[in-house]
C-alpha positions in Angstrom: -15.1 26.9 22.2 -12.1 25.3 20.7 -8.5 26.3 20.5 -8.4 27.8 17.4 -11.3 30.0 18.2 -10.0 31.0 21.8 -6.8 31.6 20.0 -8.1 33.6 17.5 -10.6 35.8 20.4 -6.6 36.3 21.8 -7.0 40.3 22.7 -4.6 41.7 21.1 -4.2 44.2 23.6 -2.1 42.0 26.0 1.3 42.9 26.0 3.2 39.5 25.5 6.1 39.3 27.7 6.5 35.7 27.3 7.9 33.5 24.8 7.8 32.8 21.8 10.2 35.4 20.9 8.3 37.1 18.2 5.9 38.2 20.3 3.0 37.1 18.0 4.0 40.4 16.0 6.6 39.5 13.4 6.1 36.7 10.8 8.1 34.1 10.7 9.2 32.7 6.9 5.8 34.4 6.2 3.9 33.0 8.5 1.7 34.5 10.6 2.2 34.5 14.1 -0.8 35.6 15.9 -1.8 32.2 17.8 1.5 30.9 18.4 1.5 31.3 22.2 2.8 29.5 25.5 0.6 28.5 28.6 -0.6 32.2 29.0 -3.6 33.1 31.5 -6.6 31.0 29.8 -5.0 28.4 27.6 -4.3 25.6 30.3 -1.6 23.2 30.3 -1.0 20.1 28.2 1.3 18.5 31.3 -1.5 19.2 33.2 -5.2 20.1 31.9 -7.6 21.4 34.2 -9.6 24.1 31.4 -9.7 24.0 27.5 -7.5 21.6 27.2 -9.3 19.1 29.0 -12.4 19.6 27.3 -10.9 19.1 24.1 -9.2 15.6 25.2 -12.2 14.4 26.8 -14.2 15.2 23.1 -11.1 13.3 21.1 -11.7 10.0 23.2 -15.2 10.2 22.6 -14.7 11.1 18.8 -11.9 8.5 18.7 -14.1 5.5 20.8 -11.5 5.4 23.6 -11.9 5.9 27.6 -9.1 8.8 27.4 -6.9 10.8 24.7 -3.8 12.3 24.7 -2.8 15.3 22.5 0.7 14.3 20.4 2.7 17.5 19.0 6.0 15.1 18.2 3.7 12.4 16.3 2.8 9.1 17.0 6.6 8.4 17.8 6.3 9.8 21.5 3.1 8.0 21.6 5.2 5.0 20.8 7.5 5.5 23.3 4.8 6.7 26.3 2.9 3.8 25.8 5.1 1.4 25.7 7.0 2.5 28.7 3.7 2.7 31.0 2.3 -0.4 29.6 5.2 -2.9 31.1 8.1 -3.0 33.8 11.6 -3.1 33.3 12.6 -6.7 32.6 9.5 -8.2 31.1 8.6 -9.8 28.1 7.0 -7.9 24.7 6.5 -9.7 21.9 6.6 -7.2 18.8 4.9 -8.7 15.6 6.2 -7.7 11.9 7.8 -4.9 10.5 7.8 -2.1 13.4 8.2 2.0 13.2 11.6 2.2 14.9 10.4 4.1 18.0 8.8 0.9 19.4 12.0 -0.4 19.6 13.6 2.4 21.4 10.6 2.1 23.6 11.2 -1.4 25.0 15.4 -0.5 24.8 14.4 2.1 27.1 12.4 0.3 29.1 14.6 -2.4 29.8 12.4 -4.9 28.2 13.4 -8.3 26.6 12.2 -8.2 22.9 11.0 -10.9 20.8 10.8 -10.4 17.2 7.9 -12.4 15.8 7.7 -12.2 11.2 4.5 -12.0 10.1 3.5 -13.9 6.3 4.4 -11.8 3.4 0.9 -11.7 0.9 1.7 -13.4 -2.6 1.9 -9.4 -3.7 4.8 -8.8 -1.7 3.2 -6.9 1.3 3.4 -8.2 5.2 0.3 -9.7 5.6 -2.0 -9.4 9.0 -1.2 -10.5 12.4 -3.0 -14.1 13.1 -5.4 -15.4 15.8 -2.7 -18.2 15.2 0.6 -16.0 15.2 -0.7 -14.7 18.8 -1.3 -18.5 19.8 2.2 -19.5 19.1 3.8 -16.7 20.7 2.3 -17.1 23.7 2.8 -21.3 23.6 6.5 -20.5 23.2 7.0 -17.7 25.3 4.0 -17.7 28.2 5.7 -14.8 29.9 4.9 -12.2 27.2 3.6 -9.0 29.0 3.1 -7.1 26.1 1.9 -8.1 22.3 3.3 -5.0 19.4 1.0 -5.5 16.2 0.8 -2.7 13.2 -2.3 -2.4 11.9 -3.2 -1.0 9.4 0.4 -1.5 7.7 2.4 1.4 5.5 0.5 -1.1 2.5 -3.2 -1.3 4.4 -2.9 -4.5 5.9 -5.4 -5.1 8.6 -5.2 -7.5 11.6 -8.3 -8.7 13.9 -7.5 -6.2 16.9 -10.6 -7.1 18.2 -9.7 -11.1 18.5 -6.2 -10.5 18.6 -6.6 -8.4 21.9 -9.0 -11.1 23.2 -6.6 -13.9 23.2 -4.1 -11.5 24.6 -6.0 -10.9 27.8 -7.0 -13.9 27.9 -2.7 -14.8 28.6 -3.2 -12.3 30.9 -1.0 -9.9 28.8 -1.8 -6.5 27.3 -2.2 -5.6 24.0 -0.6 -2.2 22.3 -1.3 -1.2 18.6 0.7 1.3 16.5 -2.2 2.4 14.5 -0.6 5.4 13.2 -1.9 5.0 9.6 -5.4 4.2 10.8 -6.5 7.7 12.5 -9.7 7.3 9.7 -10.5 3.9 10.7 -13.0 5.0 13.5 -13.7 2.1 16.1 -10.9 -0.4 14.5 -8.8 -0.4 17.6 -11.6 -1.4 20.5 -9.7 -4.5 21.5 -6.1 -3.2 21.9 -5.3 -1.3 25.6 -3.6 1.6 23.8 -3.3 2.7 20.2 -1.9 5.8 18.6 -3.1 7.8 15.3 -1.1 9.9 13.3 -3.7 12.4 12.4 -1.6 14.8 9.6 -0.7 10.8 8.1 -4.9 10.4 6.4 -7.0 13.5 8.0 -6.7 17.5 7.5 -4.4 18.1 10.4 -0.8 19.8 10.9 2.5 17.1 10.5 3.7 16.3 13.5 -0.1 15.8 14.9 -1.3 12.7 16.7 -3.6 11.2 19.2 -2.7 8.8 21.8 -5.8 6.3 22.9 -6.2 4.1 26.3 -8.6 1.6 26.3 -7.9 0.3 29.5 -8.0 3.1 32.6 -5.2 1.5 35.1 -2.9 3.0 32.0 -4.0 6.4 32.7 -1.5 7.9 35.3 1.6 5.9 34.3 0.6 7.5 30.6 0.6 11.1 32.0 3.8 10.2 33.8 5.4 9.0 30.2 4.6 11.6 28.5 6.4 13.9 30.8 9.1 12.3 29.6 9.1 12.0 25.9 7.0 15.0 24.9 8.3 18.3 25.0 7.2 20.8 27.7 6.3 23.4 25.1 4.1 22.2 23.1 2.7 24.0 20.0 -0.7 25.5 20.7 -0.7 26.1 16.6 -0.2 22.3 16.2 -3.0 21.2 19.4 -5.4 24.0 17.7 -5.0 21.5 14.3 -5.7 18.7 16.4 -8.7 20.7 18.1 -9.7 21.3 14.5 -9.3 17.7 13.0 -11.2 16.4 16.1 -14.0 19.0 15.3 -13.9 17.7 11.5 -14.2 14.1 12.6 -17.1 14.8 14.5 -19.1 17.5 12.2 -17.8 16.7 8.3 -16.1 13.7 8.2 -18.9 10.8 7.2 -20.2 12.7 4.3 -16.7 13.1 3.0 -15.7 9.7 3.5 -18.6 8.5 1.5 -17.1 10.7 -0.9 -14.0 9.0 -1.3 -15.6 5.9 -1.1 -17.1 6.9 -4.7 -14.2 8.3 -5.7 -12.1 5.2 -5.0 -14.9 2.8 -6.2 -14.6 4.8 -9.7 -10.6 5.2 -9.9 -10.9 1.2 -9.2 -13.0 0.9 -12.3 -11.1 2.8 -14.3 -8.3 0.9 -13.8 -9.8 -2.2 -14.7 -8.8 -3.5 -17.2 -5.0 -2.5 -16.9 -2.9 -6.0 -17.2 0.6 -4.9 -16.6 0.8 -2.1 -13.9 -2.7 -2.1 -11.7 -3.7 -1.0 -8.1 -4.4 -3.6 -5.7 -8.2 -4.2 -4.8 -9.7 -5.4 -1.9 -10.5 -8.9 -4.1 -6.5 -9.1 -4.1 -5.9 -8.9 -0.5 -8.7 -11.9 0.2 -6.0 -14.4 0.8 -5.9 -16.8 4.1 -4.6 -15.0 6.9 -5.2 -11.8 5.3 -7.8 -9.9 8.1 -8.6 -6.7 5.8 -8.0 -4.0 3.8 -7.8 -0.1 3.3 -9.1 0.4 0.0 -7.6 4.4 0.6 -4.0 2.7 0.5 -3.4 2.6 -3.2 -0.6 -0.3 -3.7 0.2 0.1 -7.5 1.9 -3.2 -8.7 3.4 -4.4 -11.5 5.8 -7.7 -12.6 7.0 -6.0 -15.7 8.5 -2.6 -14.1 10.4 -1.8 -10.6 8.8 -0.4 -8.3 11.7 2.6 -8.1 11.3 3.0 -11.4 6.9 3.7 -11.3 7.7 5.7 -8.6 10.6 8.0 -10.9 8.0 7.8 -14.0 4.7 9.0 -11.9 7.3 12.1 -10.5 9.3 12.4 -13.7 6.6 12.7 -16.6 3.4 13.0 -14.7 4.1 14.9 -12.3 2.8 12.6 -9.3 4.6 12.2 -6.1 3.9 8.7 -4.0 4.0 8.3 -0.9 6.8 4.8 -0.7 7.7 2.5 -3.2 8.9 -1.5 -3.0 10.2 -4.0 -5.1 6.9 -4.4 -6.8 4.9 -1.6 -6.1 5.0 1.8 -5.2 2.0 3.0 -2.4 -0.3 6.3 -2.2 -2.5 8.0 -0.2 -5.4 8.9 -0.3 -7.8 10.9 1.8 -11.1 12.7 2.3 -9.5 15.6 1.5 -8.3 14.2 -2.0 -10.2 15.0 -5.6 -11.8 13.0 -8.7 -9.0 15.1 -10.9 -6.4 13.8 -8.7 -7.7 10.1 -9.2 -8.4 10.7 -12.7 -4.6 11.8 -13.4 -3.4 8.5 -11.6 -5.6 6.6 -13.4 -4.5 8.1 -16.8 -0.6 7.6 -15.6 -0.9 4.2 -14.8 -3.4 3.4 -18.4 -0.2 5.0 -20.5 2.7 3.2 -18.7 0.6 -0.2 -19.0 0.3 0.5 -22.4 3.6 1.1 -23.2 5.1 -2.2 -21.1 
């Protein structure tokens, strides 16, 4: 049984005398409130799982490919900050590679840790590029003390790294390796070399904001994690947002690789229908194979154009098409898309980007 489905067998016949305030009898902006409980009698404890809960993280590592899995109601920022904080000692060395989400940063200020910002090479698009076998080499020739290596991968653009040879050479210095892999939750066994990762899961699969998934590879992390997250994650967490996660788990397992071969079609044909486009185009994967470039995820739609600001595609897309993107650049503005996306959705992008090519 999951969450959602012991939450929905809730007997209604229980008097709740427990938060949260509305008693699971008034709606809130609409909402209903049925399942939005506490830690009643049955639903366990996230501090401390010994019943449903723990079932449900043991099936997320195994979904996910990782030895253990931690549920995430305040998004892969407290995953940040956990995992960094159990993964070194106050002090040390972390070497943190490229643009960063700001809550690694806070992570190793609270920590105490020294930090050494390492750039990573821009692609000839504009995008960071991937972390290098040979980035990893010269941080570690300049600064053998490094404890901890900080990659993002994929990037807000798609850009992949090599976790598994990154995280290779990093052992190998006798250092451990961390990967903020919040816009990869879809990417299913692309983190195995890294000790800990996180996934957003509401960033590219069905699941509430807010959701996300915390992954240890390496099992000496495990109690120093638990201990973490006592400290950055709230001690009432949302059994509305860990039944999404329950859910999105369940989908990962049961639906997912029949609709991601979907998308793969529908990508493969919004690709070709954008062709021929010479003046505003999205990136393909042929684009990205540059030296030093690891990968690509072709679900990242990086629209980019010489002729017209990014700003400016993004305010045309919202403006006369009625598109909202996710970010936008210099050069390009950057999308979305998901399994739970549609041909018409592609098919109005397409036809967007077709009539502003035209008229530049």
């Amino acid at each position: 049984m999951t969450i959602y489905e012991a939450l929905k067998d809730l007997d209604p016949g229980y008097y709740p005398f427990h938060m949260p305030g509305h008693k699971r009898r008034r709606a809130v902006a609409g909402v209903d409130t049925a399942i939005d409980i506490t830690e009643i009698t049955g639903f366990d404890d996230l501090r401390n799982p010994t019943g449903i809960l723990k079932d449900e993280l043991r099936k997320a590592a195994d979904v996910f490919g990782a030895k253990e899995s931690f549920y995430l109601v305040n998004g892969s920022t407290v995953g940040n900050l956990s995992a960094i904080y159990a993964m070194c000692s106050p002090g040390e060395e972390a070497a943190v590679f490229g643009t960063c989400h700001p809550s690694v940063y806070n992570a190793c200020r609270l920590r105490g840790l020294r930090v050494i910002g390492f750039d990573v090479q821009s692609c000839r698009f504009g995008p960071e590029g991937s972390v290098t076998i040979r980035d990893i080499e010269e941080a570690f020739d300049k600064y053998p003390q490094i404890k901890l290596v900080v990659i993002t991968s994929p990037t807000y653009e798609g850009v992949l790294s090599d976790i598994d040879a990154i995280g290779d050479m990093v052992h190998a210095h006798g250092a451990r390796l961390y990967v903020d892999g919040a816009h990869g939750a879809h990417l299913i066994g692309a983190f195995r070399g890294a000790d800990a990762f996180v996934n957003s899961l509401h960033k590219t699969l069905p699941s509430f904001t807010q959701t996300a998934l915390l992954h240890l590879n390496d099992e000496n992390l495990s109690e120093k994690t638990k201990k973490a997250l006592n400290i950055f994650q709230t001690s009432s967490p949302s059994y509305i947002l860990m039944a999404g996660i329950s859910e999105c788990v369940k989908y990962m397992e049961e639906e997912f690789p029949l609709d991601q071969k979907d998308l793969e079609e529908m990508l493969k044909d919004f690709y070709g229908a954008c062709g021929d486009l010479e003046n505003i185009y999205p990136l393909s994967a042929e684009d990205f194979k540059e030296e030093g470039i690891f990968g690509h995820d072709g679900s990242r739609l990086v629209i980019y154009s010489e002729k017209i600001s990014g700003e400016d595609m993004h305010h045309i897309l919202h403006r006369d098409y009625k598109i909202e993107m996710e970010m936008y650049r210099d050069k390009y503005v950057v999308g979305i898309a998901t399994v739970c996306d549609e041909p018409d959705g592609f098919g109005r992008l397409a036809k967007a980007l077709g009539d502003m090519d035209g008229r530049i």
